[in-house]
N, C-alpha and C positions, 0 to 999 in steps of 0.2 A: 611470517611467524604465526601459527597457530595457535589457537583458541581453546579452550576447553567446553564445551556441554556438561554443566554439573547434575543438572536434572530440567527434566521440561516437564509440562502437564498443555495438553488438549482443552481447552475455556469453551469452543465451540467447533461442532463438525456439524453442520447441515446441509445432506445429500436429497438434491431432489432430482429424479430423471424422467425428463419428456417425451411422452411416447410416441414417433411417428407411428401415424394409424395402419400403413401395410405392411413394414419392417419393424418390428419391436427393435433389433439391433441397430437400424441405421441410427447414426450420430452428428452434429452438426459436424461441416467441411471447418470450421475458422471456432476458434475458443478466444474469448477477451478475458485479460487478466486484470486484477486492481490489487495495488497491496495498499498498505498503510502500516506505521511502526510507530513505536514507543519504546523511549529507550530514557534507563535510567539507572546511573550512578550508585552505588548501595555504599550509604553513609557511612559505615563502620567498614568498609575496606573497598578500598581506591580504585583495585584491580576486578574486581567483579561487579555486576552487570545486567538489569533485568530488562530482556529484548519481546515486546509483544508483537508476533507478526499477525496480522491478518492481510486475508487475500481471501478472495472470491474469482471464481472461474468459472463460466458461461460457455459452450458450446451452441454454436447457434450455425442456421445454417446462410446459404449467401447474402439472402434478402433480411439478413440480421433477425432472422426468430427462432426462441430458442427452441433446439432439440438435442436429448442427450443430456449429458452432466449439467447441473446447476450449483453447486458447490460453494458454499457460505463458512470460511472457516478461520478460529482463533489458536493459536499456540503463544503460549510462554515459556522461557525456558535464559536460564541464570548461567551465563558467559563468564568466564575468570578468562583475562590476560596475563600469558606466562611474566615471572620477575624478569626475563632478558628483554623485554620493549620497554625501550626508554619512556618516563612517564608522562614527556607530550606527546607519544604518541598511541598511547594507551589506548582511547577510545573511540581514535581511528579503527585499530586493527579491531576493537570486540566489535565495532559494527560492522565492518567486512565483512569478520566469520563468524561473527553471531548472523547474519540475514544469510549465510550460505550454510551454515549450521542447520538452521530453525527451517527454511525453504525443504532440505533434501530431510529433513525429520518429515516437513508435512508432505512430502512425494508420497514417502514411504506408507502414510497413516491413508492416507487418499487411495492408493492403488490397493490396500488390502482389503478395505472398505467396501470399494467398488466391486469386489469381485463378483458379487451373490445378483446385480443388475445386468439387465438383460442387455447392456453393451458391454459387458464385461470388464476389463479392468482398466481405469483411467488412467496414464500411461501420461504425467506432465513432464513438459521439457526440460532441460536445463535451463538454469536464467543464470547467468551472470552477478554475485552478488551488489555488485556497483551497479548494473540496471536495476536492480530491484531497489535499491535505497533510492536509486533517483528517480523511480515512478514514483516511493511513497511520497517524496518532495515535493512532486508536481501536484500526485492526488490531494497533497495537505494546500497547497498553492491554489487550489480549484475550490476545495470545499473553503477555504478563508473567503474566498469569492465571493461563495454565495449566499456564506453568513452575512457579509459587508452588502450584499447587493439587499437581502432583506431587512439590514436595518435602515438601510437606505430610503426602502420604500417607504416603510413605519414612517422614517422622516419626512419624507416627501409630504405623504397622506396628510400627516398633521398639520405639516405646513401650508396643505393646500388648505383645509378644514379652517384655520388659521384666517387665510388672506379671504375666502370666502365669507368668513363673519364680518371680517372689519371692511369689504368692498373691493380688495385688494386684487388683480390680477393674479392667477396661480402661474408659475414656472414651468414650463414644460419638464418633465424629469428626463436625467442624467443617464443615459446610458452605463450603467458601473462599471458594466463584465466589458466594457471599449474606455473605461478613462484611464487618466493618466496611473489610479489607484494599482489597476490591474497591470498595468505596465511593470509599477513599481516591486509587487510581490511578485510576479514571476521574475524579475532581475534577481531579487534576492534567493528564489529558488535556486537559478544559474549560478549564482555563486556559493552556494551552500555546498551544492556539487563540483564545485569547481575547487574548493577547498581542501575538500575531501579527498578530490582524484586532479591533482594539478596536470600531469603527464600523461592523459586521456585514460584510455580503461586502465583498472585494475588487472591483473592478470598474478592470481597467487593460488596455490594449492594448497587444498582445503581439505583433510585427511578424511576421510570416510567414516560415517559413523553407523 
């Protein structure tokens, strides 16, 4: 069941392209992608929907350094779920085709952009909109990490600061991004996305905008 696009707006587009020194045109061979999303409910009606995607795309060549597109970019843009989706299933389907909405929005803003750069026009794949929700998962699953791993340290520090005044042995510290902690939230990722897509991929058509 389709989605509607009521309006989007562009938050950020930042195109940088790195110039091999004897080819202007050549491009990295491997591009890494990252999204991350925010999605949120709109108070005063049920069925609509405000989806922020960002995503950043790196072109880099094998030995992982960049060349070619560097690509830093934010969209918004207001999802209404038609009245025929029953209403626990509502915000399943805007985040479906709200991330395969707002994705082939920003192909399109990306490839017309790139044209005037001297590798010409950046040409991204298709993604699947259910991989795309389940990287931002992950990528929200990794940067909680690192939050958790840096308040961690704060704590360690003091507490070493701590056992060093009153004579006290300090504690070797805790590896974070290996304890049980990190275990814990990436389960919880796995099951976010497993909520989401019980019967493995999604596979729905997504009308063209």
């Amino acid at each position: 069941m389709a989605c509607d696009l009521l309006g989007f707006v562009v938050n950020r587009l930042h195109v940088d392209y790195v110039i091999h020194e004897g080819n202007p045109r050549q491009r990295g061979e491997v591009i890494s992608i990252q999204f991350g999303i925010e999605f949120a409910r709109n108070t005063k009606e049920d069925r609509q929907f405000r989806m922020v995607l960002k995503a950043i795309f790196s072109e880099k060549t094998k030995d992982k350094k960049p060349l070619g597109y560097q690509v830093d970019s934010v969209v918004t843009g207001i999802i209404k779920a038609p009245d025929d989706i029953p209403a626990d299933q509502v915000q399943f389907h805007a985040e479906i085709n709200g991330a395969a909405i707002l994705y082939g929005t920003l192909r399109g803003i990306i490839f017309n952009a790139t044209g005037v750069f001297p590798g010409g026009q950046m040409v991204l794949k298709s993604i699947p909109p259910n991989d795309i929700l389940k990287s931002a998962n992950w990528a929200e699953a990794i940067a909680t990490q690192k939050r958790t791993a840096k308040a961690h340290d704060v704590n360690t520090e003091a507490a070493a600061a701590t056992r060093s005044v009153t004579g006290q042995p300090s504690p070797k510290g805790e590896d974070i991004l290996s304890s049980p902690e990190l275990q814990r939230q990436l389960r919880e990722a796995k099951a976010v996305d497993k909520a989401r897509n019980p019967g493995g991929r999604i596979k729905r058509k997504v009308p063209a905008k």
